[in-house]
matplotlib code that plots the C-alpha trace (Angstrom):
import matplotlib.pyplot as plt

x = [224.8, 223.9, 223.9, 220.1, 219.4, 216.7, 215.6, 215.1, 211.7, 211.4, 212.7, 210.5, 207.3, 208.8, 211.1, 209.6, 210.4, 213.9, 214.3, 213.7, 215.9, 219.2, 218.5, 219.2, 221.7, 223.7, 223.9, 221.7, 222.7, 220.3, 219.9, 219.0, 218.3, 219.0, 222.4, 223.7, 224.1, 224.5, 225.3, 222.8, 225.1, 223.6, 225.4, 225.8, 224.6, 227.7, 229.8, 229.1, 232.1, 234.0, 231.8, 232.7, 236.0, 235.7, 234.1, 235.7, 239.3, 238.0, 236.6, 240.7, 241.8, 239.5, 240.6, 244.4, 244.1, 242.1, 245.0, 247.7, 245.6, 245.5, 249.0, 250.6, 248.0, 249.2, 253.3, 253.9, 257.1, 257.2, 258.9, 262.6, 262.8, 262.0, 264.3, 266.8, 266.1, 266.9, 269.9, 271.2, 269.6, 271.8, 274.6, 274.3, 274.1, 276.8, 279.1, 278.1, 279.0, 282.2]
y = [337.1, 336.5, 332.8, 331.7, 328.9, 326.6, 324.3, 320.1, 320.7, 323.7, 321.5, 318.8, 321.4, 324.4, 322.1, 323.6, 327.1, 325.9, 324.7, 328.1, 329.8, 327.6, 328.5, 332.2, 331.9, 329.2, 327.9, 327.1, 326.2, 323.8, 323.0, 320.7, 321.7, 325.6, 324.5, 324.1, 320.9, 320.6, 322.8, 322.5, 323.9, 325.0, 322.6, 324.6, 322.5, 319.7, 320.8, 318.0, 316.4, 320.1, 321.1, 317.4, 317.7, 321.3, 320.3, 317.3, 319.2, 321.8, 319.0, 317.5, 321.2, 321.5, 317.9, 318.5, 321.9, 320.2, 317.4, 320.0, 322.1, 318.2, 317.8, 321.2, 320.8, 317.3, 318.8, 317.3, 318.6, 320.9, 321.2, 322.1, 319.8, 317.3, 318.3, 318.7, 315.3, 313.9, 315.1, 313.5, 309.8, 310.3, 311.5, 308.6, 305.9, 307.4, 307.4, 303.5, 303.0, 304.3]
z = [204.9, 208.6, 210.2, 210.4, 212.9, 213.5, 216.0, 214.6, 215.4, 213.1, 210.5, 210.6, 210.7, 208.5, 206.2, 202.9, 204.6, 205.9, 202.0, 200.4, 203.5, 202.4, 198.4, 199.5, 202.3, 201.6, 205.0, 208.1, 211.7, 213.1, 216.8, 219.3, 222.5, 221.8, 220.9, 217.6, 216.3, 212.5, 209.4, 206.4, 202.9, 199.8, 197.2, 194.1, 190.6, 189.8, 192.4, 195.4, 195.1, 195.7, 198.3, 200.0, 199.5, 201.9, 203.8, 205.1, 204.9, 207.1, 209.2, 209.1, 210.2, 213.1, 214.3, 213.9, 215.8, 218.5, 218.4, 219.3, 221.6, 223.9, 223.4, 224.3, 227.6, 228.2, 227.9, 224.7, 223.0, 220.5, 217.3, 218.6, 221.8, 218.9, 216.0, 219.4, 220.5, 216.8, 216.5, 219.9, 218.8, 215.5, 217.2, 219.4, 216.8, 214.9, 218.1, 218.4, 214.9, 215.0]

ax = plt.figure().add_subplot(projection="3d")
ax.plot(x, y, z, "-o")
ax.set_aspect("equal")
plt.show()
């Protein structure tokens, strides 16, 4: 199965085309401007709300990747200096405790 793509334009003037495309590959890119813009997905018979569900998980996974790409670029801390920095504020309150 190969990634088929096709301009907005295309669909509005080729839609019943476009239609019969999706029925066979499952998926089509579309574009706007020669760059792609949106994803057309074949929805198999009683399956929407799977195929939603996905869909909008995968859409959660690109986010959260995105998320920690900005904050390892902006110095954020990772998973140690935070476990690290824990431990010290609980040392710390039990010291104040005592």
């Amino acid at each position: 199965m190969s990634t088929i793509f096709y301009s907005v334009r295309e669909l509005r003037t080729q839609s019943r085309k476009i239609w019969s495309e999706l029925a066979c590959e499952n998926e089509i890119i579309l574009t706007n401007n020669g760059k792609p813009a949106a994803m057309m997905i074949n929805i198999p018979e009683g399956k929407f709300d799977e195929v939603t569900k996905a869909v909008r998980q995968a859409k959660a996974m690109l986010a959260l990747s995105e998320m920690r790409q900005e904050a390892l670029q902006e110095g954020a801390m990772n998973d140690e200096e935070i476990t690290m920095m824990i431990k010290e504020i609980r040392k710390e309150l039990k010291d104040e405790t005592e």
